[in-house]
ROPABA-859197 format. One line per 10 residues: number of its first residue (from 0); their letters; for each residue x, z, y of N, C-alpha, C, O. Coordinates in pm, 1 decimal, decimal comma, padded with zeros to 6 digits. Layout:
ROPABA-859197
NUM) A) X/Z/Y/X/Z/Y/X/Z/Y/X/Z/Y; ...
***
This chain:
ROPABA-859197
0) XXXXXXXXXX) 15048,9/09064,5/12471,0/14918,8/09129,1/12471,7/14897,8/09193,2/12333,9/14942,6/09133,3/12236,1; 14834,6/09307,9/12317,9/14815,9/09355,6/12198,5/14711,7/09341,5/12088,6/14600,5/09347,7/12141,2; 14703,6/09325,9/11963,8/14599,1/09293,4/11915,0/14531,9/09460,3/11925,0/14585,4/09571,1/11919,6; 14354,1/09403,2/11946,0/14278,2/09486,1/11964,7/14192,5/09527,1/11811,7/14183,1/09437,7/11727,6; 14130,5/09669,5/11781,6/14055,4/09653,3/11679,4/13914,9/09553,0/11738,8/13915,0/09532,6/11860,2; 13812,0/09498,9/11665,9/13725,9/09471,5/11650,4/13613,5/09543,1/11827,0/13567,6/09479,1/11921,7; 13611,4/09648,9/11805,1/13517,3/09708,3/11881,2/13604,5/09716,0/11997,7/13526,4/09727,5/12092,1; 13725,2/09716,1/12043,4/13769,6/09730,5/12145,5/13801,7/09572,4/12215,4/13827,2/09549,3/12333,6; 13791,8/09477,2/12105,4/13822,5/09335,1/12149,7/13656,8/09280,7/12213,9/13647,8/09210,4/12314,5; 13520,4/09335,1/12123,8/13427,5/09326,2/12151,5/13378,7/09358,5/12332,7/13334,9/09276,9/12413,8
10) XXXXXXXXXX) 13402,5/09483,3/12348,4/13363,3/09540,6/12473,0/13495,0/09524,7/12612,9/13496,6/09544,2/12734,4; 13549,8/09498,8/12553,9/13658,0/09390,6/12642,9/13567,1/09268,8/12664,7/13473,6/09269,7/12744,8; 13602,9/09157,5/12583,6/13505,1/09038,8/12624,9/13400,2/09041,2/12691,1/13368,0/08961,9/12779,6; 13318,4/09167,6/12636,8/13157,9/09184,6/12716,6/13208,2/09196,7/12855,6/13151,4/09123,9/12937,0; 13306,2/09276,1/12901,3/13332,1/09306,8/13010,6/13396,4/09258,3/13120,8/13398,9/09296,8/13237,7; 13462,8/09141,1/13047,1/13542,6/09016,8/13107,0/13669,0/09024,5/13101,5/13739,0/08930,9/13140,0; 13720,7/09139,4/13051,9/13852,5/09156,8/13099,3/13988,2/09119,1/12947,3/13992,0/09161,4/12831,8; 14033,6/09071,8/12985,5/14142,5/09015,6/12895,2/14175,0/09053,0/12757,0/14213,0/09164,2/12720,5; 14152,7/08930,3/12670,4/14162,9/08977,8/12491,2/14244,1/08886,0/12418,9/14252,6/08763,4/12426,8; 14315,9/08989,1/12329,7/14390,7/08865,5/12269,6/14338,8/08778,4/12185,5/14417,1/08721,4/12109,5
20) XXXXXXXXXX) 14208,5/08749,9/12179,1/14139,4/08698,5/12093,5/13970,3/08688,1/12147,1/13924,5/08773,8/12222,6; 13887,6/08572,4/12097,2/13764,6/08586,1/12149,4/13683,8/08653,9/11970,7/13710,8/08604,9/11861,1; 13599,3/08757,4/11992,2/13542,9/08848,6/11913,1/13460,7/08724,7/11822,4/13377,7/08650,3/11874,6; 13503,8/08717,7/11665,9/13410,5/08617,0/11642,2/13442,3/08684,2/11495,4/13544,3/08740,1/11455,1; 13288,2/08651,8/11416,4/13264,4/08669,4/11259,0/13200,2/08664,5/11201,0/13102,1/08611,9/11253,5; 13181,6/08694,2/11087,3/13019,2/08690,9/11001,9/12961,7/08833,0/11089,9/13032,5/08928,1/11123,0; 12778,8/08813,4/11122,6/12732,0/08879,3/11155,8/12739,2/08862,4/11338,8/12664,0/08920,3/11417,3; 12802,1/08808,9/11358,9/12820,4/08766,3/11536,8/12765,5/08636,3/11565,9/12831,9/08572,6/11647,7; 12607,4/08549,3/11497,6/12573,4/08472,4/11559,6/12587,0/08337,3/11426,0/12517,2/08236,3/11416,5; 12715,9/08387,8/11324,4/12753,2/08317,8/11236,3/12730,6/08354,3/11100,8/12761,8/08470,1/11073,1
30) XXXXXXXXXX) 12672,9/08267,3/10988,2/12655,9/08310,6/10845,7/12623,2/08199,8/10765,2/12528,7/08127,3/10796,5; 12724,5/08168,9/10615,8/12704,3/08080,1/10584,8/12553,8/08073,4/10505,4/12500,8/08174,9/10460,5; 12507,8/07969,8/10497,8/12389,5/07955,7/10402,9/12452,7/08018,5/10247,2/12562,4/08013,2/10191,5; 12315,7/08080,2/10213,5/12326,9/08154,9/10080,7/12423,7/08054,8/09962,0/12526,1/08094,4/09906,2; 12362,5/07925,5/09944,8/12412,9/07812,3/09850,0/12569,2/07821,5/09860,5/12652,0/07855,0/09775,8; 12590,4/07763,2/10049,6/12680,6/07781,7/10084,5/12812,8/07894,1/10041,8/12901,3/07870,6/09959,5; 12802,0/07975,4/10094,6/12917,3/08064,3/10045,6/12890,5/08113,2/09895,4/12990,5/08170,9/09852,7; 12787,2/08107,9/09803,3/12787,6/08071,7/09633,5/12890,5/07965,3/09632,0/13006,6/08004,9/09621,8; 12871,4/07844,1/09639,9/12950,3/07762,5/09630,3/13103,6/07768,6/09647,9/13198,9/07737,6/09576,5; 13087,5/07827,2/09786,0/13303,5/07862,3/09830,2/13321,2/07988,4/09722,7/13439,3/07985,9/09688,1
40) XXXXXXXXXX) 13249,3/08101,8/09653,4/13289,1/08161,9/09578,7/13349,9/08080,3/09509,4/13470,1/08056,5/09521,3; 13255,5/08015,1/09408,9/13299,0/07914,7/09258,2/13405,3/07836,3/09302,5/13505,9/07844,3/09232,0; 13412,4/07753,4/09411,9/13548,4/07719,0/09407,7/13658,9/07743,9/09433,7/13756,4/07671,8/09412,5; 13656,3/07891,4/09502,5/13801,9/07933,3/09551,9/13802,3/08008,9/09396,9/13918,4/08038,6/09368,6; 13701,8/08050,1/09284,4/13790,4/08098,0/09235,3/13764,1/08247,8/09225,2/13779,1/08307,2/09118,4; 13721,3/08313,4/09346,3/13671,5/08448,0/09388,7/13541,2/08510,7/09378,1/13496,9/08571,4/09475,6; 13470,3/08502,1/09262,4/13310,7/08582,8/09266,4/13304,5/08664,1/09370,9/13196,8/08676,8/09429,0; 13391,5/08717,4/09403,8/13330,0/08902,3/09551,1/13423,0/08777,3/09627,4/13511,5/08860,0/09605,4; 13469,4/08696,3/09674,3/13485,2/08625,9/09851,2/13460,0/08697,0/09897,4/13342,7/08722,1/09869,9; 13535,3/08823,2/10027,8/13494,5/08854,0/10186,1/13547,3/08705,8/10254,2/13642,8/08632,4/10228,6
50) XXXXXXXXXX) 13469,1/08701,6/10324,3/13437,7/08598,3/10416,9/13554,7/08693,3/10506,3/13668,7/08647,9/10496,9; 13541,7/08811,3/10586,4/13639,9/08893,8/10698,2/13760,7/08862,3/10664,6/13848,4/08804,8/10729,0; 13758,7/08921,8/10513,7/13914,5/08927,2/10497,8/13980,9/08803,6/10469,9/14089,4/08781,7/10523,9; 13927,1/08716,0/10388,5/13936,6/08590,7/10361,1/13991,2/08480,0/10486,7/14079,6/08394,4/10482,7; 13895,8/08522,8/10600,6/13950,0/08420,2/10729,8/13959,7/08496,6/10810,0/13920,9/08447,7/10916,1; 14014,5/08667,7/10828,7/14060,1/08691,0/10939,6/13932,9/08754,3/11014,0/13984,5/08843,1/11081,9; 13822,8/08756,7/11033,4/13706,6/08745,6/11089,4/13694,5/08912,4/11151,1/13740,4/09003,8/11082,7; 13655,7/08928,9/11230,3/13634,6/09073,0/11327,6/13549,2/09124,3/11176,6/13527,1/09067,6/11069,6; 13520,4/09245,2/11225,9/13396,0/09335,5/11129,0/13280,8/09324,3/11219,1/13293,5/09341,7/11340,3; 13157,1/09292,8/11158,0/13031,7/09288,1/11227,2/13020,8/09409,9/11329,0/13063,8/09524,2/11313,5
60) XXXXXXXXXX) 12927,1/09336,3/11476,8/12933,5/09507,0/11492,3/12729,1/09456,9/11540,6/12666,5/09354,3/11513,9; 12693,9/09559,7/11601,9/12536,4/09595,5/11649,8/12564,6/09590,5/11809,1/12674,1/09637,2/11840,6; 12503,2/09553,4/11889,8/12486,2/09577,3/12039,1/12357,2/09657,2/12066,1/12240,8/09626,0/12041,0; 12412,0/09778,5/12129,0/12327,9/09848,8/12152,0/12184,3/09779,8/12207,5/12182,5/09668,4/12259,9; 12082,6/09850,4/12190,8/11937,5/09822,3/12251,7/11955,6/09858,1/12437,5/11993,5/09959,1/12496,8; 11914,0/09738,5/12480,3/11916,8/09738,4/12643,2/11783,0/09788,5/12682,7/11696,0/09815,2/12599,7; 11771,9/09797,6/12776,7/11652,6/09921,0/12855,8/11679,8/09824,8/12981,8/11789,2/09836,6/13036,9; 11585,0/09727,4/13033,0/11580,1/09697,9/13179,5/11463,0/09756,3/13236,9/11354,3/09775,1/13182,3; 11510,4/09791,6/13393,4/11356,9/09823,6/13425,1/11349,8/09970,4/13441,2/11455,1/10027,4/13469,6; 11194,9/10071,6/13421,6/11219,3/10187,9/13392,9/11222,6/10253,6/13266,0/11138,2/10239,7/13177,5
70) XXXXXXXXXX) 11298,0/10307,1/13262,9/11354,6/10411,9/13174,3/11335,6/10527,9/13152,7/11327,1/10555,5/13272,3; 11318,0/10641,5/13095,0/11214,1/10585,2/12957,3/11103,9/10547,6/12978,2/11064,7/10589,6/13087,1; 11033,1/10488,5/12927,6/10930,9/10415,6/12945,0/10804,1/10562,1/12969,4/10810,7/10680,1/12935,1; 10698,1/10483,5/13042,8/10595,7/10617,6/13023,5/10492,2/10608,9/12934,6/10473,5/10509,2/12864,9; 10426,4/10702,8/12932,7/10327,4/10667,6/12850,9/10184,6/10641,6/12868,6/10114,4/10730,2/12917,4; 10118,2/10493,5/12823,1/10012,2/10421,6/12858,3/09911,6/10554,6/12889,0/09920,6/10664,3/12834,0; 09781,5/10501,2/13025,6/09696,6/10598,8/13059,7/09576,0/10518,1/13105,7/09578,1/10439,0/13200,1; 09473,1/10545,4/13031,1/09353,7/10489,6/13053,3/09321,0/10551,4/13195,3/09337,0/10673,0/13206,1; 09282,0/10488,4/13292,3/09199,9/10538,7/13424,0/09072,0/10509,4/13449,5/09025,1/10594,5/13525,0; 08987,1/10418,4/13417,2/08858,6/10396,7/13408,9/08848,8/10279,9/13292,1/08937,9/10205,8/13250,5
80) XXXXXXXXXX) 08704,4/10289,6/13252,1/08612,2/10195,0/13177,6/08494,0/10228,7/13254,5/08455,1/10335,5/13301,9; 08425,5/10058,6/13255,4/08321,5/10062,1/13254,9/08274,1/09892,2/13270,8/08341,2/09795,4/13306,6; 08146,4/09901,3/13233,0/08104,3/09765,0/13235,7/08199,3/09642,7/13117,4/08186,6/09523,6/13146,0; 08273,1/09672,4/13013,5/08330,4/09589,2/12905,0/08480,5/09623,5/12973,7/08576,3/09601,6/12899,6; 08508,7/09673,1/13102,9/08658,3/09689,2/13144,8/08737,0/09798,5/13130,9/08705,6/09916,2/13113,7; 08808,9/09763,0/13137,2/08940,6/09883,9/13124,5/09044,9/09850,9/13163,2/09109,3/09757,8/13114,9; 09093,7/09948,6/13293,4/09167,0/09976,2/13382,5/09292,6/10098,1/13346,7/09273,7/10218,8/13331,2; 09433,3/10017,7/13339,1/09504,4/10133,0/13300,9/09614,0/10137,1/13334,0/09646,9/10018,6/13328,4; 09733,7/10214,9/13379,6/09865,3/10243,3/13384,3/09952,8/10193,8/13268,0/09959,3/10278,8/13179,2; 10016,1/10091,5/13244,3/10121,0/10008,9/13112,8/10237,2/10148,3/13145,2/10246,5/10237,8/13229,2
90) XXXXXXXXXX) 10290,7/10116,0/13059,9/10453,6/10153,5/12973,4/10547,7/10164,5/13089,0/10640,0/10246,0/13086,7; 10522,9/10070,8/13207,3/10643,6/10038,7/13285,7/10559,8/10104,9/13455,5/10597,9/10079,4/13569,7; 10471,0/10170,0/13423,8/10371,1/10204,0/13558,1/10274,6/10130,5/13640,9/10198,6/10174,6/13727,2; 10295,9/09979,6/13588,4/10184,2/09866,5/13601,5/10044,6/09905,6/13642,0/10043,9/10028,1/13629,9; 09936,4/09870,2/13680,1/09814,8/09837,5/13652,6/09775,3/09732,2/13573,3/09781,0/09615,5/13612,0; 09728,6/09771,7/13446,1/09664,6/09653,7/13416,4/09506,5/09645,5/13411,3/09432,3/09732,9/13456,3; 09462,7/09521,4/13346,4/09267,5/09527,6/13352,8/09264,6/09441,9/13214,9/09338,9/09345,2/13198,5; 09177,2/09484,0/13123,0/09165,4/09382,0/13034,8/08987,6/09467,0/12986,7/08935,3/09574,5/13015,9; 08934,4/09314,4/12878,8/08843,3/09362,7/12857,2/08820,0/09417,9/12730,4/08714,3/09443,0/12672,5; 08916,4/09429,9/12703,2/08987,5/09575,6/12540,7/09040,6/09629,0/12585,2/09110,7/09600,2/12682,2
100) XXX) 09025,5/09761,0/12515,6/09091,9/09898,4/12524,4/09247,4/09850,7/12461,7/09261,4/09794,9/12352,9; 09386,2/09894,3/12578,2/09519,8/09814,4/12516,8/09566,8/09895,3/12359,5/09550,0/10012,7/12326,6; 09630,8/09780,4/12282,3/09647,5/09862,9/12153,6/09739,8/09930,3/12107,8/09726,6/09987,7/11999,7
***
């Protein structure tokens, strides 16, 4: 099996399908406490320690922003007030009722 870069080992896993490796590193869920990796500096010896290069570790990555639902969202619409209420169309096409104007 071949080793994958980082982003291709990533979206493999997401996807289920076979990696030579499970995607793991600083920035994926994992980070040592500040003290912590001060400390493994001073004793390995290394003021700049990469943690990546040091143990191998993927390069951080970002997961895109998910959208469930509708897409793009719309935009909020007051339909009536009256009497302390307010009646309106939400973000997602909802009705809502509250007795504030939504913020």
């Amino acid at each position: 099996m071949p080793e994958w870069t980082c982003g291709q080992r990533a979206v493999r896993c997401l996807c289920g399908e076979p990696v030579d490796r499970l995607p793991y590193g600083v920035g994926l869920g994992w980070q040592p406490w500040p003290q912590t990796l001060e400390r493994w500096r001073a004793e390995s010896g290394d003021p700049q320690l990469d943690l990546q290069r040091r143990f191998g570790f993927d390069n951080a990555f970002v997961l895109p922003e998910l959208h469930s639902g509708i897409y793009p969202l719309y935009e909020p619409v007051t339909l009536e007030e009256s009497d302390g209420f307010v009646v309106w169309r939400d973000e997602r096409s909802g009705l809502a009722t509250s007795r504030h104007h939504p913020a």
